[in-house]
C-alpha positions as CSV (number, residue, x, y, z in Angstrom):
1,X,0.0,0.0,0.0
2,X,1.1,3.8,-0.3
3,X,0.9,5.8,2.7
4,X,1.5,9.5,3.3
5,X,3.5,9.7,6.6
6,X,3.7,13.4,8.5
7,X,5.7,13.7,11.0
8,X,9.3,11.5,11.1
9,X,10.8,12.0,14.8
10,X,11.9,9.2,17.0
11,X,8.8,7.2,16.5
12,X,7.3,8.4,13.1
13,X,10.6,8.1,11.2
14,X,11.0,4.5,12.1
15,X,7.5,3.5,11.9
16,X,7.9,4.6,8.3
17,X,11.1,2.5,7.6
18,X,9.0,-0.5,9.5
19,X,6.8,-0.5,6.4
20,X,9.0,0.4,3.7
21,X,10.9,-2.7,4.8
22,X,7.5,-4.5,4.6
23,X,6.8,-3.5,0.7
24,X,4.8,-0.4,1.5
25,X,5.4,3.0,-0.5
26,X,5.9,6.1,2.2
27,X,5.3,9.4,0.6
28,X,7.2,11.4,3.6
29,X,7.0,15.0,5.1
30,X,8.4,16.6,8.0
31,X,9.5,20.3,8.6
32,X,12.7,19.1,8.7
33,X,13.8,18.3,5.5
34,X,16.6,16.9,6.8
35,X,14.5,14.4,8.6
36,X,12.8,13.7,4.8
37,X,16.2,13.7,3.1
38,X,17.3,10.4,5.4
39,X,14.2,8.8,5.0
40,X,14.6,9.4,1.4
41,X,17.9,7.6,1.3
42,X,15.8,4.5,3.1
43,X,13.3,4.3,0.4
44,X,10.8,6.7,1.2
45,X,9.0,9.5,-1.0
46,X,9.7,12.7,0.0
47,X,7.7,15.6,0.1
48,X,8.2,18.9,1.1
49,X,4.7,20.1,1.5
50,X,1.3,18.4,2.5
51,X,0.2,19.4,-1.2
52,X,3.0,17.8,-2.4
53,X,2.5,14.4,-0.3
54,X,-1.1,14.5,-1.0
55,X,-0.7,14.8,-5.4
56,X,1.4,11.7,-4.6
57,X,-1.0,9.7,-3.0
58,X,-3.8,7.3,-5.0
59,X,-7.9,7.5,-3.7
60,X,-9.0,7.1,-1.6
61,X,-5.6,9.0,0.0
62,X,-4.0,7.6,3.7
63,X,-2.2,9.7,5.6
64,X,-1.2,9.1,8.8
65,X,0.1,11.9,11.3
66,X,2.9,11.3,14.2
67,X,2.7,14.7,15.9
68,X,2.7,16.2,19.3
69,X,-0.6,16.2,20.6
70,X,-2.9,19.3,20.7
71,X,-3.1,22.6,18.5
72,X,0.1,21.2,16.0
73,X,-2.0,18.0,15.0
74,X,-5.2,19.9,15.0
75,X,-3.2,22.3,12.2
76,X,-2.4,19.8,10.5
77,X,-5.7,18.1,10.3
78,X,-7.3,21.0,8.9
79,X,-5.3,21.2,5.8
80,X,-5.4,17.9,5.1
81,X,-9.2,18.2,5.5
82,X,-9.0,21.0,3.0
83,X,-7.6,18.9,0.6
84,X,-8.6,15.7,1.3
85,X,-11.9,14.1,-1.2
86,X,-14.5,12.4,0.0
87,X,-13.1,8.9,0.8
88,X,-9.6,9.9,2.0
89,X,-8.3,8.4,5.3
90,X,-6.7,10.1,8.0
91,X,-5.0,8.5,10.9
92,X,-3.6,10.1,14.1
93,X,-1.0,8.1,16.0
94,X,0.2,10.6,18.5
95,X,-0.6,10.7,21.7
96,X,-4.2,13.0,21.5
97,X,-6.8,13.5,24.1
98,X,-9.7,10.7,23.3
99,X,-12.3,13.6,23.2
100,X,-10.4,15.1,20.8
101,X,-10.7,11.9,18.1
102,X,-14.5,12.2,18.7
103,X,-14.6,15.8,17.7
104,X,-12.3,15.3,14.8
105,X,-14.0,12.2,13.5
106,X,-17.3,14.7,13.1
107,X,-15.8,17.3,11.6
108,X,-14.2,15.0,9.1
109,X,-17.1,12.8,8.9
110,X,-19.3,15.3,7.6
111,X,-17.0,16.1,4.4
112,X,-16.7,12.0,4.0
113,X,-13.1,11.6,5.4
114,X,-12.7,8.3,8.1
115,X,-10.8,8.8,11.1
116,X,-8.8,6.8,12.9
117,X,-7.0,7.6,16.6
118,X,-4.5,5.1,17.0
119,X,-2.5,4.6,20.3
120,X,1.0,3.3,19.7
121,X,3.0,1.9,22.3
122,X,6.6,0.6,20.9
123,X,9.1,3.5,21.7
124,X,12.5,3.4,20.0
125,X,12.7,-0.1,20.0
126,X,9.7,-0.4,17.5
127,X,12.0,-0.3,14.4
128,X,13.0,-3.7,15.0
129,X,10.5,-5.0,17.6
130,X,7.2,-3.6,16.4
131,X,4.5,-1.6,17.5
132,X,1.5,-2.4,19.5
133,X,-1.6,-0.7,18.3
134,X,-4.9,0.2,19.8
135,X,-7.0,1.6,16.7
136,X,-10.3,3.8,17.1
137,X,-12.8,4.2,14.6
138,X,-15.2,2.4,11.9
139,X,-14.5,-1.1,11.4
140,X,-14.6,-1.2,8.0
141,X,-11.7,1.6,7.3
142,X,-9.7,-0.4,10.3
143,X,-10.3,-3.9,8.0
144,X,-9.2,-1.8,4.6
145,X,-5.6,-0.8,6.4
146,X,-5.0,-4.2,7.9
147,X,-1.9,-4.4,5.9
148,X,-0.4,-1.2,7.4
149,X,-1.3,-2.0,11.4
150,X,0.0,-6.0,10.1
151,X,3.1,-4.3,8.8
152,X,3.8,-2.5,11.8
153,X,2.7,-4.8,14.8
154,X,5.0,-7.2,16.3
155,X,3.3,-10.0,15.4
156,X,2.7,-13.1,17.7
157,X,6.6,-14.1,18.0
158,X,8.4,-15.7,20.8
159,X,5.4,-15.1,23.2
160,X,3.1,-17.7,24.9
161,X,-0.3,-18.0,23.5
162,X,-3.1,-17.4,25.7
163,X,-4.7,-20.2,25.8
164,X,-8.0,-20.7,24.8
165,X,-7.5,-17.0,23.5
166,X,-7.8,-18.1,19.5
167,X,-11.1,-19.6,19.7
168,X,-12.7,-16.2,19.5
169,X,-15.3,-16.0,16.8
170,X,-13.2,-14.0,14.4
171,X,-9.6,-13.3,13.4
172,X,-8.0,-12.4,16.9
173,X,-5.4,-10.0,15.7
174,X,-4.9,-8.8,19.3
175,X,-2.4,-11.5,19.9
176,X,-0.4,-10.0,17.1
177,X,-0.2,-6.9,18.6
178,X,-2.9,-4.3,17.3
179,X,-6.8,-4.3,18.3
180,X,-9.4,-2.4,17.1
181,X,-11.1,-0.8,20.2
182,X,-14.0,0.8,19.1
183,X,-15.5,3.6,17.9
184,X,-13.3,7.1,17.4
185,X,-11.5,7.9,20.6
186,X,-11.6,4.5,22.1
187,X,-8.1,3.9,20.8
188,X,-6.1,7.0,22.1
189,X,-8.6,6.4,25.7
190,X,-7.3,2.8,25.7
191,X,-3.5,4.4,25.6
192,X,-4.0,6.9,27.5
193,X,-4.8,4.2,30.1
194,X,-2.1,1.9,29.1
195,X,0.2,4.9,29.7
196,X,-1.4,5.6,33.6
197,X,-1.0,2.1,34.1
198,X,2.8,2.8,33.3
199,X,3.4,5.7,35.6
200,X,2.0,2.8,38.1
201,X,4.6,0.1,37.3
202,X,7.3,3.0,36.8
203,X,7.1,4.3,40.5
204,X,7.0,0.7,42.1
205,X,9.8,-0.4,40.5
206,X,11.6,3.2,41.2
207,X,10.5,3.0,44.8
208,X,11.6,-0.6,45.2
209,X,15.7,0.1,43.8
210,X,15.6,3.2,46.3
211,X,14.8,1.0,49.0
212,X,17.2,-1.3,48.3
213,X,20.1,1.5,47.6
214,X,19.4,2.7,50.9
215,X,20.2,-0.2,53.0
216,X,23.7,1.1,53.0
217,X,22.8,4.4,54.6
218,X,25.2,5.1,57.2
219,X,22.2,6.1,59.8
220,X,20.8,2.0,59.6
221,X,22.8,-0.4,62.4
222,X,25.8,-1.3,61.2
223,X,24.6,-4.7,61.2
224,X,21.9,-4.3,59.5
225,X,23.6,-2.5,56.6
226,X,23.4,-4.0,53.1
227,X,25.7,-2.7,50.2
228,X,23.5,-4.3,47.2
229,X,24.8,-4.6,43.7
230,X,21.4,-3.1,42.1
231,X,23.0,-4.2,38.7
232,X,22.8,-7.5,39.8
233,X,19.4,-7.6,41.4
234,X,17.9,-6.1,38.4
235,X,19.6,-9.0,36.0
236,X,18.8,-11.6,38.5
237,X,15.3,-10.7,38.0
238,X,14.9,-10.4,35.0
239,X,14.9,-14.6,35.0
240,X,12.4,-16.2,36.3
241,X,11.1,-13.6,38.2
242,X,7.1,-12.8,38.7
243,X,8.2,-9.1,38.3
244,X,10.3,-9.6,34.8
245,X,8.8,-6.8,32.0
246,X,10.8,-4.9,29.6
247,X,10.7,-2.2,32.0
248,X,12.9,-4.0,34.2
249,X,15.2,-4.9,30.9
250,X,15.4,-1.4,30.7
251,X,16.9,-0.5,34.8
252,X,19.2,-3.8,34.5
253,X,20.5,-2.0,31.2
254,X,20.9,1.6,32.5
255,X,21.9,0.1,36.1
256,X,24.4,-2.2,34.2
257,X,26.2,1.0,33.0
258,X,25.8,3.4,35.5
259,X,24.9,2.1,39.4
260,X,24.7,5.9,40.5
261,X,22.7,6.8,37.5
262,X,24.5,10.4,37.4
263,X,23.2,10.9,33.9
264,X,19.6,11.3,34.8
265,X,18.4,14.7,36.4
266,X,15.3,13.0,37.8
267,X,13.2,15.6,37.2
268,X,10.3,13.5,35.9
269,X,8.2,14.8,33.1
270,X,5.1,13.6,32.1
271,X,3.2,13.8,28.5
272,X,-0.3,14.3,29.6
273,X,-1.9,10.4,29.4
274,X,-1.5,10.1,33.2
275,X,-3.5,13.2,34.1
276,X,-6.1,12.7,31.6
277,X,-6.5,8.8,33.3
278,X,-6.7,10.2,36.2
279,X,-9.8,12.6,34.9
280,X,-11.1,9.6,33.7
281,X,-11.6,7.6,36.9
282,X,-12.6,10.8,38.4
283,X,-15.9,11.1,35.8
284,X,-16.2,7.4,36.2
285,X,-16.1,7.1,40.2
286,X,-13.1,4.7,40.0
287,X,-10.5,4.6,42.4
288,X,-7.3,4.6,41.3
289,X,-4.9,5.2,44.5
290,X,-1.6,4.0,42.8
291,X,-1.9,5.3,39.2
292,X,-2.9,9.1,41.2
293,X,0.1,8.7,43.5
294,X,2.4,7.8,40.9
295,X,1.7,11.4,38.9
296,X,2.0,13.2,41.9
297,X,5.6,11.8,42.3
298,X,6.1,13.2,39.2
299,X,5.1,16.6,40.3
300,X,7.2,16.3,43.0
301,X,10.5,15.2,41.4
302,X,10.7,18.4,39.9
303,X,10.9,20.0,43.0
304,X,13.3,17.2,45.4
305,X,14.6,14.2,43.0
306,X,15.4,11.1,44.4
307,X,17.7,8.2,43.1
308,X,13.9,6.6,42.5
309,X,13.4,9.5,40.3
310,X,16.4,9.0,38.8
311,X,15.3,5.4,38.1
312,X,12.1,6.5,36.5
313,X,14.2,9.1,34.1
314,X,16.8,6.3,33.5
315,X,13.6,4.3,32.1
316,X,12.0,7.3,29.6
317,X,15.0,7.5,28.1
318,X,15.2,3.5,27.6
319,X,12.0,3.1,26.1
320,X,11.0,6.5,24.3
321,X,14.4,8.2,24.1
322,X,13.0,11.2,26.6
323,X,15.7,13.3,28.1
324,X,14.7,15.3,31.4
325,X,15.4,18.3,31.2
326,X,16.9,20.1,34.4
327,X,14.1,22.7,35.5
């Protein structure tokens, strides 16, 4: 298939070599033309305009947008819309607010252009590992770009099927690493919780290693003073262990290089899918004591970081490349 790709920074670049390697035709734009020239050199079709990526695109036209979230993807919507035909598909893979996708998909909607909000979970690592996708919109403009979200998932590889997980009554393409969720906004809502739950599992694990780094603390009993190799605890869990995850891949790497992580500020950003969960559970009445604690450590890391703070910077930059900037 030949897609228009806007948008070519850590994730959107490699995303569009994922498919290029997979037989797909990327027409490419970024305003960065450096960022199109290298794609460029990988295969891609470069454009530097959305007129010029759109004239190079067949009907109905897909273009799929890898932007910050808010007022830049909104802008870039818009012209597309103005000159997209009736038919054209537009796909948003950033990180926007769900309510956002169900506007959008109206606006667009009533000039005959599908939407899609797509969560995509995969980092810097999804070059080579894949991307897992959680797709909002109608099903029938999902089914038509199966090939894309095929392209791009990881595909059912070294992991354990569930069991009795196939015997749904259709093709279960969740176990190959992209779902379709529902209607627009229920993909970007389903990441935007996958992302809360990750603050979650970011803070215990952070909390845990400080715990553990401070059992040498000179104001414990001398007796009851540990000097723990954290590199080593980290790899020794990582086997066999009922905490092993790729986050914990991530703090054996970064531990493995640096034990006093001296690299990492720890003053812990966040990119909005945390507070917006929290919102979430608020309008829905749900509880959610650990994802709500965990953002409010991140609030309070840029005040008086912590080696746990450091921990949880050590793992942005792992997974998504994100360096913390000192504030």
């Amino acid at each position: 298939m030949r897609i228009g790709l806007v948008g070519l920074g850590r994730m959107g670049g490699n995303m569009a070599r994922r498919l290029i390697r997979d037989g797909h035709q990327v027409v490419a734009h970024d305003h960065d033309p450096k960022a199109v020239a290298d794609l460029v050199a990988d295969g891609a079709i470069g454009a530097a305009s959305l007129e010029e990526m759109d004239s190079q695109l067949p009907s109905p036209a897909i273009t799929w947008i890898m932007l910050p979230a808010g007022a830049i993807t909104d802008g870039v919507i818009e012209q597309l819309a103005a000159l997209a035909k009736s038919g054209d598909i537009i796909i948003d893979g950033g990180n926007s607010f769900w309510k956002d996708d169900i506007r959008r998909s109206k606006m667009l909607a009533e000039k005959g252009i599908a939407y899609l909000d797509v969560g995509v979970s995969g980092g810097v690592w999804g070059l080579e590992r894949g991307y897992c996708m959680m797709i909002g919109g109608p099903a029938e403009t999902v089914q038509l770009l199966d090939p894309i979200f095929a392209s791009l998932a990881p595909g059912v590889g070294s992991i354990p099927r569930t069991p009795n997980g196939t015997e749904h009554d259709h093709v279960w393409k969740a176990e190959h690493g992209y779902v379709h969720a529902g209607s627009a906004g229920a993909g970007h809502f389903t990441k935007m919780v996958h992302n809360g739950i990750e603050y979650g599992l970011m803070q215990s694990y952070a909390e845990g290693f400080d715990i553990l780094k401070g059992r040498s603390s000179d104001k414990l009993r001398e007796d009851e003073r540990f000097d723990l190799n954290l590199s080593d605890i980290a790899e020794v869990w990582r086997r066999g262990s009922v905490i092993s995850s790729w986050l914990l891949d991530l703090i054996a790497t970064a531990l493995a290089n640096d034990q006093s992580l001296k690299q990492f500020s720890g003053k812990v950003a966040d990119s909005g899918e945390g507070r917006w969960t929290i919102d979430a559970a608020m309008e829905e009445a749900v509880p959610v004591d650990v994802l709500a604690a965990s953002l409010f450590a991140r609030y309070r890391s840029r005040i008086d970081e912590s080696f746990a703070d450091q921990l949880l910077s050590a793992m942005r930059f792992g997974f998504g490349g994100h360096v913390e900037v000192p504030q």
